[in-house]
GURO-73030 format. One record per residue (C-alpha): x, y, z. Coordinates in steps of 0.1 Angstrom, whole numbers, plus 2048, in hexadecimal, padded with zeros to 3 digits. Layout:
<rec <X Y Z>> ...
! end
This chain:
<rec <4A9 CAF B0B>> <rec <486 C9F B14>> <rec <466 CAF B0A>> <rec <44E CBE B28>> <rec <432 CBE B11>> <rec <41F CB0 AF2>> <rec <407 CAD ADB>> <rec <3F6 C8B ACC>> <rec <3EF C98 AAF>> <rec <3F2 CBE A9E>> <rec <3CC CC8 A9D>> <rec <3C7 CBD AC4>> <rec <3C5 CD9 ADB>> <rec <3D3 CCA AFF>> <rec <3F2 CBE B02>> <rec <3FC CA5 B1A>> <rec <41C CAD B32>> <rec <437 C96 B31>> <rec <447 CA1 B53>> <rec <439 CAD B70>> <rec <433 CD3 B6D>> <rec <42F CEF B83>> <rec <41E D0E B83>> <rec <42D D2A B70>> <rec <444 D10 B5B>> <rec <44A D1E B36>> <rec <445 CFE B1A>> <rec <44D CFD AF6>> <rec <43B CEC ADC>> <rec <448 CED AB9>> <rec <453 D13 ABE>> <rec <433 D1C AD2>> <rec <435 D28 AF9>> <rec <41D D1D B10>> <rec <41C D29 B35>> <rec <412 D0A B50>> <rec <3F8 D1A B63>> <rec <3F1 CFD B7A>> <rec <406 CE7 B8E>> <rec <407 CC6 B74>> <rec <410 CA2 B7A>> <rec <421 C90 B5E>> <rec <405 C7E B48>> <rec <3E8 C9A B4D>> <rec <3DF CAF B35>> <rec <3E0 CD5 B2F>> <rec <3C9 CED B17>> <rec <3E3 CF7 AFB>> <rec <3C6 D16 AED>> <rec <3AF D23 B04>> <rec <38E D12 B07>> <rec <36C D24 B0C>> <rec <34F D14 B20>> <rec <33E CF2 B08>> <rec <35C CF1 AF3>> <rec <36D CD2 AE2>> <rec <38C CC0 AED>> <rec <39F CB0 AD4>> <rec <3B7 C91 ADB>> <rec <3C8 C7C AC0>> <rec <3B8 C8D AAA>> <rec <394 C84 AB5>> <rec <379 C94 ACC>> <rec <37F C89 AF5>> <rec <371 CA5 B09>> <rec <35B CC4 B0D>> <rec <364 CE1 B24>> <rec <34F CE6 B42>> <rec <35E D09 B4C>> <rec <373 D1E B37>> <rec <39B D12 B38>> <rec <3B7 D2A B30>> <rec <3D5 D1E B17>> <rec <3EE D09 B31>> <rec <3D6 D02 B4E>> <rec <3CE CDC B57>> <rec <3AE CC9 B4D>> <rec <3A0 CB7 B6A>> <rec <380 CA5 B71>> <rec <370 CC7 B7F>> <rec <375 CD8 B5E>> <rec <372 CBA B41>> <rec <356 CA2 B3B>> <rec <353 C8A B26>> <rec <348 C8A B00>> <rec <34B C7B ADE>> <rec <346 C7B ABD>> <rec <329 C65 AB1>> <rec <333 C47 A96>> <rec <31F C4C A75>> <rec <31D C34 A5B>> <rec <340 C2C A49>> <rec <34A C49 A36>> <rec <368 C3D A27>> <rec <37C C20 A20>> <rec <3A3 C1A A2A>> <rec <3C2 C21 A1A>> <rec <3DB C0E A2F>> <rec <402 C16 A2F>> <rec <40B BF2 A39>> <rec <42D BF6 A4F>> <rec <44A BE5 A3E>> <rec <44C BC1 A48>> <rec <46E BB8 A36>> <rec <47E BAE A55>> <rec <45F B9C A62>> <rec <44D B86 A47>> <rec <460 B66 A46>> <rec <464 B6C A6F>> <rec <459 B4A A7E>> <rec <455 B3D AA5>> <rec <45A B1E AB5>> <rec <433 B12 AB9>> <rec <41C AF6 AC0>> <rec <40E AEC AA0>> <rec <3EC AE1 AA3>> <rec <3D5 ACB A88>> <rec <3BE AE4 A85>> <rec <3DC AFE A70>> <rec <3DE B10 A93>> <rec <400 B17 AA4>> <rec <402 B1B ACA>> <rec <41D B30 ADF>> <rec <412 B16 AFA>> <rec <40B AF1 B04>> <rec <3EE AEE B1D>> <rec <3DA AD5 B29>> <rec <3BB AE5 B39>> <rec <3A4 ADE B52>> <rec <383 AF0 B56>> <rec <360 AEC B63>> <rec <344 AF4 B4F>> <rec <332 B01 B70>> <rec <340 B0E B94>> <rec <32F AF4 BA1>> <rec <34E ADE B9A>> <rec <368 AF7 BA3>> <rec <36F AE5 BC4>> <rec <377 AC6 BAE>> <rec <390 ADA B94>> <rec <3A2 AE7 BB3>> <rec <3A7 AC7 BC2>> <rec <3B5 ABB BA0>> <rec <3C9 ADB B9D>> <rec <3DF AD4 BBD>> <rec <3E2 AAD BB4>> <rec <3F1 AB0 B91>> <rec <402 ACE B9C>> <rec <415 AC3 BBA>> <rec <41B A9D BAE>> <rec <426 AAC B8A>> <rec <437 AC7 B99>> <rec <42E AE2 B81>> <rec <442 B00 B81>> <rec <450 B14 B9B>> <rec <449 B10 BC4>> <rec <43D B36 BCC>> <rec <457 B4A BDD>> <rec <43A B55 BFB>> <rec <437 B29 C02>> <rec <45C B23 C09>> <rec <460 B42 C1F>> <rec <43F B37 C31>> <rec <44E B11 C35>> <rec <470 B22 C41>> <rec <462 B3B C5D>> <rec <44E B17 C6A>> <rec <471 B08 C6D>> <rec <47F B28 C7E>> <rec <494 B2D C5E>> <rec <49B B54 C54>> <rec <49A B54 C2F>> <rec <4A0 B70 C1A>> <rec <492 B6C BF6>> <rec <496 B94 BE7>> <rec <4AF B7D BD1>> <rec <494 B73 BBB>> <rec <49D B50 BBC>> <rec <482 B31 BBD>> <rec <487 B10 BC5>> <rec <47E AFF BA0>> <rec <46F ADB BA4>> <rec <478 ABF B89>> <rec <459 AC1 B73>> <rec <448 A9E B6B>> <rec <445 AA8 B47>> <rec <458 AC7 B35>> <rec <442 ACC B18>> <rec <41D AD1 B26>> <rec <40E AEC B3E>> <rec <3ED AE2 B52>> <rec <3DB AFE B5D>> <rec <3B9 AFF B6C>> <rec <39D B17 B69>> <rec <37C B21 B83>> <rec <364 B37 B7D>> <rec <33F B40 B8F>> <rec <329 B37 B6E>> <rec <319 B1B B5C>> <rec <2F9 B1D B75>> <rec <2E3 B34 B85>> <rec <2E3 B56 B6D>> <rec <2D3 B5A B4F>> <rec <2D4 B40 B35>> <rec <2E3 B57 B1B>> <rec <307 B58 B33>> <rec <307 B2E B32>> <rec <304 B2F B08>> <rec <323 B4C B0C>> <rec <338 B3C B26>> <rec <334 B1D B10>> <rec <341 B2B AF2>> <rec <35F B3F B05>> <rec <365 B1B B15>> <rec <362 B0C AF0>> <rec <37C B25 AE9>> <rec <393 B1D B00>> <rec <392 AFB AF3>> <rec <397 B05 ACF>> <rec <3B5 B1C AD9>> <rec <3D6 B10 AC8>> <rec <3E6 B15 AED>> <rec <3D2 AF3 AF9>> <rec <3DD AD3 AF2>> <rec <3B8 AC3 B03>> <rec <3A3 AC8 B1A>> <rec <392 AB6 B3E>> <rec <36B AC6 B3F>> <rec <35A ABF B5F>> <rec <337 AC1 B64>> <rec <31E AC1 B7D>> <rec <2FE AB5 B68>> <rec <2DF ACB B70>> <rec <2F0 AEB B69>> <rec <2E3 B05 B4C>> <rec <304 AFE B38>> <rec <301 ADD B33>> <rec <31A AC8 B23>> <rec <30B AC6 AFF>> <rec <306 AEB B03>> <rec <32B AEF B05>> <rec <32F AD4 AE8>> <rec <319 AE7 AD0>> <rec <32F B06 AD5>> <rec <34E AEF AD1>> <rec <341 AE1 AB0>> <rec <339 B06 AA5>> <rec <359 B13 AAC>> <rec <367 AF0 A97>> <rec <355 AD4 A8F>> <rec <377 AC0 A86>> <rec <386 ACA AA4>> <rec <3A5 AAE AA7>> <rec <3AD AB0 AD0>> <rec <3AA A9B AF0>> <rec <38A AAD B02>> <rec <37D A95 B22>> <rec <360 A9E B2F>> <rec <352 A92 B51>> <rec <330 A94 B63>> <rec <32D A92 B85>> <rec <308 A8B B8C>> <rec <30E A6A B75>> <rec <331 A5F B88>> <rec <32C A58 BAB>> <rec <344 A62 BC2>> <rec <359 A7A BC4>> <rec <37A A64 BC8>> <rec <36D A4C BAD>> <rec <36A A6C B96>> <rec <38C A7D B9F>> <rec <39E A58 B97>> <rec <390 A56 B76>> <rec <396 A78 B6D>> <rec <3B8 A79 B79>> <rec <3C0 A5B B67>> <rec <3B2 A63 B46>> <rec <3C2 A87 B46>> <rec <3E2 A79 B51>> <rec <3E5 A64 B2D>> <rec <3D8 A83 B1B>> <rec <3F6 A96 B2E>> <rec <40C A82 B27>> <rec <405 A7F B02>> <rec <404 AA5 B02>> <rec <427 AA6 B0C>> <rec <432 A98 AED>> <rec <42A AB5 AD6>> <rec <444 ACC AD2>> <rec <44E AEC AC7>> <rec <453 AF1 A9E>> <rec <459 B12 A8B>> <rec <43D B24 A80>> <rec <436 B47 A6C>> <rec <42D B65 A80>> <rec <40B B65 A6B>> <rec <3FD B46 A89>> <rec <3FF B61 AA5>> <rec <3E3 B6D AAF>> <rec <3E8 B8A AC7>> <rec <3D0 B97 ADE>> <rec <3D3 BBF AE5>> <rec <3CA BCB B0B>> <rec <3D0 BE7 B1D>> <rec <3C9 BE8 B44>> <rec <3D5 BFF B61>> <rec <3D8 C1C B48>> <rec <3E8 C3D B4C>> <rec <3F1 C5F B3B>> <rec <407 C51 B2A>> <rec <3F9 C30 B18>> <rec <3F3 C3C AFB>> <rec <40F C50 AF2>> <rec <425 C32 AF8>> <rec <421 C12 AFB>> <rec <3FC C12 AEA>> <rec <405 C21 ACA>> <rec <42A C09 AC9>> <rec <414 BED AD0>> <rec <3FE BF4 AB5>> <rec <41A BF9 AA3>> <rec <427 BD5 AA5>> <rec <400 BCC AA0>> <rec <404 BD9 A7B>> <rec <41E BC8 A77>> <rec <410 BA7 A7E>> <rec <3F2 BAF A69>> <rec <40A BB7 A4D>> <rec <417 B96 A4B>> <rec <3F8 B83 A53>> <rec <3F0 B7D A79>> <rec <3D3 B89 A8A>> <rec <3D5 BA7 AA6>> <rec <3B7 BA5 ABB>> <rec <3AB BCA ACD>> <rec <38F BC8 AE3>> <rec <380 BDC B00>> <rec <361 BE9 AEF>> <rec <35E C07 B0B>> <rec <381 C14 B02>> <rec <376 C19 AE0>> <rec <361 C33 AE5>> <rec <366 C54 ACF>> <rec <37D C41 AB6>> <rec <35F C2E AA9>> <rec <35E C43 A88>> <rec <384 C38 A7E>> <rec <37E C14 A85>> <rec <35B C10 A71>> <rec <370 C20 A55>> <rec <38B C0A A59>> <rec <374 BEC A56>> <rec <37B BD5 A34>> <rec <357 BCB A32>> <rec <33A BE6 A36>> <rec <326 BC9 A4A>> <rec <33F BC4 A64>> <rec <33F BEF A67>> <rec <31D BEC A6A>> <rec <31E BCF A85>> <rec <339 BE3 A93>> <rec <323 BFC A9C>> <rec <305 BE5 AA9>> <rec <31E BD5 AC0>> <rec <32A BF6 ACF>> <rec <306 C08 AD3>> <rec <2F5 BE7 AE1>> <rec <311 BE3 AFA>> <rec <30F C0D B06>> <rec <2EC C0E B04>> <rec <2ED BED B1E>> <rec <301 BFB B35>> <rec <2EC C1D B36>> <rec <2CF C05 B40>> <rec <2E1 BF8 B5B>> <rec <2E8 C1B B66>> <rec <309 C22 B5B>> <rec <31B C28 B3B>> <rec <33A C2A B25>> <rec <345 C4B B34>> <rec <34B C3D B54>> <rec <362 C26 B4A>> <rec <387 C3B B56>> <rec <38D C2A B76>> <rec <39B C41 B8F>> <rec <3BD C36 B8C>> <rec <3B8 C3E B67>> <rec <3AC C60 B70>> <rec <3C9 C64 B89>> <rec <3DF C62 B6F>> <rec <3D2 C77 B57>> <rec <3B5 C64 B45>> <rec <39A C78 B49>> <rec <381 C71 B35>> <rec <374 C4D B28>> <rec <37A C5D AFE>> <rec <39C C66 B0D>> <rec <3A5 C49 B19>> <rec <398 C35 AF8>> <rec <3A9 C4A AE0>> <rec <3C7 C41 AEF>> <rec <3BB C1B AF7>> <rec <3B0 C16 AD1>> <rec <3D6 C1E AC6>> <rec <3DF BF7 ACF>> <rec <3CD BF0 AB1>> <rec <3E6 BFE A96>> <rec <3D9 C11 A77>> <rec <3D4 BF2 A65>> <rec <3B0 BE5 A53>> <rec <394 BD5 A6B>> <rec <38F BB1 A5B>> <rec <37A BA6 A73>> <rec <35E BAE A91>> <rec <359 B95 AA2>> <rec <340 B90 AC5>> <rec <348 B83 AE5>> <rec <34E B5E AE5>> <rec <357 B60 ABE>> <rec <375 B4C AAF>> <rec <38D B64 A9B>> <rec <396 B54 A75>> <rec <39C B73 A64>> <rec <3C1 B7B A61>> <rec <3C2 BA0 A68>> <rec <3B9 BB8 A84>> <rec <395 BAA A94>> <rec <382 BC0 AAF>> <rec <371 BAF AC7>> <rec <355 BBA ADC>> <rec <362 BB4 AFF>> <rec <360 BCA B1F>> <rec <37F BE0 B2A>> <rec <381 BCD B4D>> <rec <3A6 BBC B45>> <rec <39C B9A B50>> <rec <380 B98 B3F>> <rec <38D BA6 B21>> <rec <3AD B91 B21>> <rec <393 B76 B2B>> <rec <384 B79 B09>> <rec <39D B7B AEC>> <rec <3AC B5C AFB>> <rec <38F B49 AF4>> <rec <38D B5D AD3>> <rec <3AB B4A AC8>> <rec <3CB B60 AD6>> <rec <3EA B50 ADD>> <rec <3F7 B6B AEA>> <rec <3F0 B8F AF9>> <rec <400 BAB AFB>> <rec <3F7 BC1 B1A>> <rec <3FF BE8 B1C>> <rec <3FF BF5 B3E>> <rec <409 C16 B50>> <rec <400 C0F B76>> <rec <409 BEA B73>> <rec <3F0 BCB B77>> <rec <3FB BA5 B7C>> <rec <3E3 B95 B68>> <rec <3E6 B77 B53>> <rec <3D3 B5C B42>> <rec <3D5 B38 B42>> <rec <3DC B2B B26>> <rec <3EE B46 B12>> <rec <406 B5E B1D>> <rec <401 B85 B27>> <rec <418 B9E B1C>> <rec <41D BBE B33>> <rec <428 BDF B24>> <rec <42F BFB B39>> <rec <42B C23 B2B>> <rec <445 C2C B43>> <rec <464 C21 B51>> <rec <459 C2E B76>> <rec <43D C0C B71>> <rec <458 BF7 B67>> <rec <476 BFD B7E>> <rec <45B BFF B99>> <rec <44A BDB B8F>> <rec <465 BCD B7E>> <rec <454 BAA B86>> <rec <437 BAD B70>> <rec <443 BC5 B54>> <rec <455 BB5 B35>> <rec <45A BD2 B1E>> <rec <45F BF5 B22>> <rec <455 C10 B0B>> <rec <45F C2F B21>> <rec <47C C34 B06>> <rec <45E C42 AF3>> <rec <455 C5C B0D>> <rec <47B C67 B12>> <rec <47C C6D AEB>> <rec <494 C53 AE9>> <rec <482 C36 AD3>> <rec <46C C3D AB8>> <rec <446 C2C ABD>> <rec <451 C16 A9E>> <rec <474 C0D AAC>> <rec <45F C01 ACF>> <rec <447 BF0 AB8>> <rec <461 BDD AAC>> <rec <46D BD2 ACC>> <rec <44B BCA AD5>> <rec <444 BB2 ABC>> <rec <464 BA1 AC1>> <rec <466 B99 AE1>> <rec <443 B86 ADC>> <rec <451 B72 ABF>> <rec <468 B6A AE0>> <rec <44F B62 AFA>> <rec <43A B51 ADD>> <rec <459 B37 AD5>> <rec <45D B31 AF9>> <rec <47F B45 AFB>> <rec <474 B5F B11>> <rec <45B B55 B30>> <rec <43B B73 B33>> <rec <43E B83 B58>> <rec <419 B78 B60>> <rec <428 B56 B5A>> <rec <43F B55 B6F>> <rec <426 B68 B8C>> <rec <411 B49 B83>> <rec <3F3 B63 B7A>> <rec <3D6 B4E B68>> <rec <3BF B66 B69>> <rec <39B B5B B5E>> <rec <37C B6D B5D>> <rec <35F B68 B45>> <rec <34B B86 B3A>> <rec <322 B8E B42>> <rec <315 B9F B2D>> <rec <30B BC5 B38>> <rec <319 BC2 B57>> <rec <33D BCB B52>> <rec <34E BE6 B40>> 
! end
């Protein structure tokens, strides 16, 4: 028989309802009776003592609230009568003692990957096109629908052939699910193309940051090389982007053709040359292949987007179960969203290896709050109101459960926005909680995959590597069935364990990684690409 109610963690005092509760409802709770004295949607949360005006709230174990007005034992906190509040981070006070999962059945797992000649392994072949300023956009979208209509890559959207069918008075029917798939050119390469509305006209600072995410992209074990167009008067100009190129690796052993506008002439003369030259590096890009690789070359970005009550009693914590696991056996998880951090800081500085990257840890995290306070906002106005909807309702609350994608395991790394990981090991990076953005950034990090835990649903993807979703609840995945690939509801039912989920996590991306199993935003076609300015987002 299901639970209607749990705690996190002993030592909290709120419990979150696992059902839908009414009014006058009786719950147990390991042999204690508590009496619903609110109506209560599934995912909210209910005082399990009674709570005096000021006092603390206590989620997994950590502080996520204060009480505005007094709360009796089994009423529901709400906005009205919870703000927000955290514990401030001190220096580290201790160090880890890790209890490593056991990775018997997982260290001499391997993948079928792109081996690169820089030791780097990708879960996909791309050839990418990009403009180092949106000046050139116009130009990568002309390219885009040349080489993808004449190469035919991938699937002929579902919405296109009913549109061509209603023009020829045809009444088609496609709740089948089928596609029309066109004979691809080459099997073995993706081109995808990225825009974007930088490289010009902000500050300087975003060119030397969109340069080294750009760099990134590059460096990325997913890309086999690259087309660069450029304008030529624009702030990021191209030896700009070639300095952060030769920072990230100054060996770096791929095809990268880079184009300037201003010295070409026209545009038709451009586009042929282009097209010509990225054509040959195509084609020689399809003549890489897939090889086995150890588990240890992923590197697996951790998001979390579209969040609800349940996230992190679900398909956070089994996801950061499978990211221990990895970092067990020597790959490198990647959590991010600095905002969704908040209140857990303390654990995480003492989890840091190295006292300087506890200490930069900490830099990273006031600098970034104390930015967005200037602009007249802050980290506790981060819960969107779908988040709140669904029980999130406070921006500690939300992170405490957010933070539980990154595992238990030791912090080898922190690492800045634009920053290359190299560390095998769990790395933080400073990125905002927006999803694009986020995703956005551990991509050009170095992730060759991400996993994405969701409990409202959200389509997005990435270009170049693929995007993972993972609903909290079965409800999200029967109900978007098209963009969910795994579902941890078992978890909430009481019918899988959060390791057993883990488990099933982290194999189904050794699938999608191989190329066994084709990620849901894939198939949508979501490339989803937004670069990050600094103190504008959170």
């Amino acid at each position: 028989m299901q639970k209607k109610i749990i705690k996190v963690q002993e030592e909290d005092n709120v419990a979150i309802a696992l059902i839908d509760l009414v009014k006058g409802d009786r719950c147990e709770y390991n042999g204690e009776e508590i009496i619903i004295l609110s109506n209560t949607k599934a995912k909210h949360k209910i005082a399990f003592v009674d709570l005096a005006i000021n006092d603390s709230i206590y989620m997994y174990g950590v502080l996520v609230g204060k009480t505005v007005v007094s709360i009796a034992k089994g009423d529901l906190l709400t906005t009205e009568n919870v703000k927000h509040q955290s514990d401030k981070v001190v220096a580290k006070t201790k160090n880890i003692v890790w209890n490593a999962p056991n990775i018997s059945n997982w260290k001499d797992r391997t993948f079928m990957g792109y081996h690169r000649a820089d030791g780097q392994v990708g879960t996909q072949n791309v050839w990418l096109f990009f403009p180092l300023v949106f000046c050139e956009n116009r130009n990568i979208e002309v390219l885009k629908e040349v080489f993808e209509k004449e190469l035919s890559m991938g699937k002929e959207r579902k919405q296109r052939q009913l549109l061509r069918n209603l023009i020829n008075g045809n009444d088609v029917d496609f709740n089948d699910g089928k596609q029309q798939v066109s004979e691809q050119t080459f099997d073995n390469v993706d081109v995808k193309f990225i825009t974007h509305q930088g490289g010009c006209g902000g500050i300087r600072q975003d060119s030397h940051t969109l340069a080294k995410l750009l760099a990134g992209y590059v460096k990325n074990p997913n890309v086999a090389g690259a087309t660069v167009l450029s304008l030529g008067c624009q702030n990021l100009q191209i030896d700009i982007f070639k300095d952060a190129l030769n920072s990230i690796d100054s060996n770096l052993d791929k095809p990268v053709l880079i184009y300037e506008q201003q010295q070409m002439g026209t545009v038709d003369d451009m586009l042929n040359i282009i097209i010509k030259d990225s054509f040959a590096g195509i084609k020689a890009a399809n003549s890489i292949e897939r090889k086995p690789a150890p588990i240890s070359k992923l590197k697996m970005g951790l998001e979390c987007g579209g969040s609800d009550g349940f996230s992190g009693i679900s398909a956070n914590p089994a996801l950061g179960y499978a990211s221990d696991i990895l970092a067990a056996v020597g790959g490198s998880p990647i959590l991010s969203e600095f905002p969704e951090l908040c209140g857990v800081e303390q654990e995480l500085v003492n989890r840091c290896v190295d006292d300087a990257d506890a200490e930069r840890f900490m830099f990273l995290m006031k600098a970034y709050e104390a930015s967005a306070e200037a602009a007249g906002s802050g980290f506790d106005m981060n819960p969107s109101p779908g988040n709140i909807k669904d029980g999130l309702i406070t921006d500690a609350m939300k992170s405490a459960g957010a933070a539980k994608k990154g595992g238990t395991s030791p912090i080898e790394a922190i690492l800045d926005y634009g920053e290359y990981v190299v560390k095998p090991g769990l790395n933080l990076l400073c990125t905002p909680g927006n999803d694009v953005e986020s995703t956005t950034g551990m991509v050009g990090s170095g992730a060759n995959i991400v996993v994405f835990t969701t409990g409202l649903g959200t389509p997005t993807g990435n270009p170049i590597a693929p995007v993972l979703k993972v609903s909290s609840n079965t409800i999200l995945a029967e109900r978007m069935p098209d963009i969910i690939d795994i579902d941890t509801g078992a978890v909430i039912r009481g019918e899988k364990t959060i390791q057993q989920m883990g488990e099933e996590i982290l194999e189904y991306v050794i699938q999608v990684a191989g190329g066994e199993i084709e990620a849901k935003a894939d198939k949508l076609g979501q490339d989803d690409f937004i670069p990050w300015k600094r103190g504008v987002s959170l």
